[in-house]
N, C-alpha and C positions, 0 to 999 in steps of 0.2 A: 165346347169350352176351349177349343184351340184355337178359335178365334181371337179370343180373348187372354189366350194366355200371350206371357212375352216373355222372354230371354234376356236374362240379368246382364248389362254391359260390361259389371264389373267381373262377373263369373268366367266371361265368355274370354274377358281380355288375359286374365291370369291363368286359364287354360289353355290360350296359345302360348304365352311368355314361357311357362313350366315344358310345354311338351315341344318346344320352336326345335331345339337340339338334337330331340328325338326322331319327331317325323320329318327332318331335312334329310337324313342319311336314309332310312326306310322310305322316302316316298323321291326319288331323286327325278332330276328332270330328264327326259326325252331328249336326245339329241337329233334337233333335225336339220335339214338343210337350209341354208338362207334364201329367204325369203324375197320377193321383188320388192322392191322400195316403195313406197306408199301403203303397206297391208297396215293392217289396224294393230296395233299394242295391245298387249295381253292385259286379260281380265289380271292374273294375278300369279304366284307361283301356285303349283300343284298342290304344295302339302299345308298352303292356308287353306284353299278348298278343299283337301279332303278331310282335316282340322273343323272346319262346319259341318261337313256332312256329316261327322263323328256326331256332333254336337247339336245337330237335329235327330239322329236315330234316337239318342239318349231320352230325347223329351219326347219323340214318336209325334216329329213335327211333319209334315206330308213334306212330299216336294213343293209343291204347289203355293205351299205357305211359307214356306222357308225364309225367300227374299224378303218378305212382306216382316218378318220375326225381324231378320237381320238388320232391316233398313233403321231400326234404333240403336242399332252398334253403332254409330257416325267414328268411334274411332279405327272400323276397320278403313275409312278412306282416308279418313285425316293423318292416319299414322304411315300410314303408303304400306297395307298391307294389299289392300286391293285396289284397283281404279275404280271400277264402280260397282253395284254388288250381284253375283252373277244372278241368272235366269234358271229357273226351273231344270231346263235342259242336261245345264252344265252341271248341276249341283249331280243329278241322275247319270251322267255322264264319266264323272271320274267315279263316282260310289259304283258303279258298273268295273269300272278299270281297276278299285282297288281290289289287294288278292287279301285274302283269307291269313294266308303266313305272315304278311305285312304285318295286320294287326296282331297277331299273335307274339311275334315280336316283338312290335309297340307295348305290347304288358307286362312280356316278361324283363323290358331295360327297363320300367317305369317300379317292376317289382325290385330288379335286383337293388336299383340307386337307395329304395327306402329298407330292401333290407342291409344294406350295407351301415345306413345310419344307425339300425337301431344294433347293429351289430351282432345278429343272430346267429348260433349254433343248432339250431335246432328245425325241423319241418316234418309236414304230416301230408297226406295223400290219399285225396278220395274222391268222389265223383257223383253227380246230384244228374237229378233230371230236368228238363225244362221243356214245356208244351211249344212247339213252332207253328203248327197248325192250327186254323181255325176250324171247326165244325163237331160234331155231336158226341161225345165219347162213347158215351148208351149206345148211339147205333153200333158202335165199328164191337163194345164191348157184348152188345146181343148177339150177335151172328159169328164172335170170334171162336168160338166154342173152346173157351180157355187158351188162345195161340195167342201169342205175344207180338207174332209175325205183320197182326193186320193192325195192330196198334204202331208199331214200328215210326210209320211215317209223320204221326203226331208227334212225338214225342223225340228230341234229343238229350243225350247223357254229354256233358260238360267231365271233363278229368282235371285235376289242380290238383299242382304241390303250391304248399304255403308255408312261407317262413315263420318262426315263432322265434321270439314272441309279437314281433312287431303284425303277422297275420298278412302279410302282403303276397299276393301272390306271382310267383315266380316263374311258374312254367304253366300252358296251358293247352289242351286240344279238346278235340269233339269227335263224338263216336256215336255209331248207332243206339237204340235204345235196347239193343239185343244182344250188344258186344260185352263180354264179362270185364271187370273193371283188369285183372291179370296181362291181358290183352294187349291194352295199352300202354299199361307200364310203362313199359322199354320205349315207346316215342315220346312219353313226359321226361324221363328221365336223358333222352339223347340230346332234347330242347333243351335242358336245364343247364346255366349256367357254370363252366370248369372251375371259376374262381369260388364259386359258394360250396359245389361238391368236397373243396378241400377244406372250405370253413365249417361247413354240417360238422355236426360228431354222431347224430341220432336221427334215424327218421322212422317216425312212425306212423302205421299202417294197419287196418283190421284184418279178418280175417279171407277176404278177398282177395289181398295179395297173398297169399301163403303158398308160393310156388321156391322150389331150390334154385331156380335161376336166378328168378330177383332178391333172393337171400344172399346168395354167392358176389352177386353183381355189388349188393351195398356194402359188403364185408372188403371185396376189393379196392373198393372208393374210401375205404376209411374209415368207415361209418358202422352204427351199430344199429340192425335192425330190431323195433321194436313193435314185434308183429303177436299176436297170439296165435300159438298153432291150431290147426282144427283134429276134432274129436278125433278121426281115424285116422291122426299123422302115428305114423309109427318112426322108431327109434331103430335104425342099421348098424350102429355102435361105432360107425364113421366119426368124425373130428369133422364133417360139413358143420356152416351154421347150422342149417334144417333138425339136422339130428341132435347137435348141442345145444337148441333151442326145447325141443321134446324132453330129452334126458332132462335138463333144470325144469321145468314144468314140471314130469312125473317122481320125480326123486326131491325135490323142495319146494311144496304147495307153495309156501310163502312167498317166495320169490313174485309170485303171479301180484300180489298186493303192491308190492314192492316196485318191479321193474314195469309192472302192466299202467302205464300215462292213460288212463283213457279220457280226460278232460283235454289232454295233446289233442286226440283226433278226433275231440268234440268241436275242435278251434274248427276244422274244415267246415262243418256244419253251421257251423254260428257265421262262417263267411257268406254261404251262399244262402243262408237264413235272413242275412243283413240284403242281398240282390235282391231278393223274391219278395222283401217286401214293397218294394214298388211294382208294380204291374208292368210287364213288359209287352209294348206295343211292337208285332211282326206282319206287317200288311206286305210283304212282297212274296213274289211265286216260286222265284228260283231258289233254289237249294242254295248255291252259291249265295246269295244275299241275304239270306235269313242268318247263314252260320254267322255272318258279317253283324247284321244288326243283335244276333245272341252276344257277342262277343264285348259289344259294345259298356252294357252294365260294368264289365270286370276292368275293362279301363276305365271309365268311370270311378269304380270303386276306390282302385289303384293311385288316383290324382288325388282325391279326397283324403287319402293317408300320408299323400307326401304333403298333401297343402296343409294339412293340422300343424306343423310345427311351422309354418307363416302366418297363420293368424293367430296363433298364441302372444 
């Protein structure tokens, strides 16, 4: 059917226009040495091609086909984005050069612009899985004898903070499917933007975060964590969040009704609930380019929330 599928001109045109700003400074040009006089003119800038390359992972277009998809854009030539529309090669060639941080970047300025519209105080924080591999699970799960270890390679964990209410997501990285969501914390939160850490007033968290470091860490940002403690936190009668967290828990049930959002950090879920319902196409080998084509959905995602308030 990919034959036959095609790529919407008008889609393709308003997701470079929206993202032109963005990936110019993220994807900058090479500085190289002049050239002898006569060499051939460049196919196009950098970050139109790597702007398509996004935008065939998305649809899980091969290389192969790409050109062939493209060759119905006529306004990428007509508009002087490109000269003429590159080869197979080229498309494989910068999707190779791009890094991993690039696009991660690329999501989180595309997260912060829309959460700034909608003007949010609030985000939540958590972490899903997604299959990168192809092949048997039955097998690796017969012979694993309960180990999680020889599953590992199938499977990657995504981490996201997402702002509420607008639901955009703001910071993002990837981890093994072995790594506990705790772990990570602290490099989601070192990616996350200064200007919204002081806008936040609350973020909320289950009980995988419930460590006194990342308790401490969001008390010092301003912020009020809204985490439930687990069964065997105990109370030191310190003034820490951690213990001032326990103490209202065991001394004022209610509170739990009251202060516990747990439709907040159902938002996370309903995010990558809304990914997974397209099917995500990963046909490449290396490690490096698969986190690449994972990544892809959540920019995607991300555009579709800024573009709602242009086609309204």
């Amino acid at each position: 059917m990919l034959i036959l599928q095609k790529l919407d001109p008008q889609v393709v045109k308003q997701f470079i226009e929206i993202n032109k700003d963005l990936v110019r400074r993220r994807f900058p040009e090479r500085r190289r040495k002049e050239k002898r006089k006569g060499g051939a003119p460049r196919i196009g800038e950098k970050w139109v091609i790597v702007l398509l390359c996004v935008i065939g992972r998305i649809e899980g277009v091969p290389w192969r086909l790409l050109p062939l998809k493209l060759s119905l854009c006529d306004f990428l030539v007509r508009e002087g984005y490109l000269r003429v529309i590159p080869s197979k090669t080229t498309f494989h060639r910068a999707w190779q050069n791009t890094k991993v941080g690039s696009l991660e970047s690329w999501i989180r300025g595309m997260g912060y612009i829309r959460a700034t519209q909608w003007e949010d105080l609030e985000c939540a924080v958590d972490s899903s899985g997604f299959k990168i591999a192809t092949g048997s699970l039955w097998r690796y799960l017969k012979w694993a004898k309960k180990q999680l270890k020889k599953t590992s390679k199938i499977f990657r964990k995504v981490h996201i903070i997402v702002s509420l209410p607008s639901r955009a997501v703001v910071s993002i990285t990837t981890s093994t499917s072995i790594t506990h969501d705790s772990k990570v914390c602290g490099k989601l939160f070192q990616t996350l933007s200064k200007r919204l850490i002081k806008r936040f007033k609350i973020m909320h968290m289950d009980k995988a975060y419930w460590d006194e470091d990342i308790l401490e860490w969001i008390e010092q940002e301003g912020m009020r964590p809204d985490v439930p403690p687990k069964e065997n936190a105990i109370d030191h009668g310190t003034t820490s969040a951690h213990d001032r967290i326990v103490r209202a828990y065991t001394d004022y049930p209610g509170l739990i009704r009251h202060n516990n959002h747990s439709e907040q950090r159902a938002s996370v879920e309903h995010v990558f609930g809304l990914i997974k319902l397209r099917p995500l196409t990963i046909n490449d080998r290396k490690l490096n380019n698969k986190l690449k084509t994972l990544l892809c959905p959540f920019l995607w995602y991300n555009f579709l929330l800024y573009a709602q308030s242009l086609w309204r």
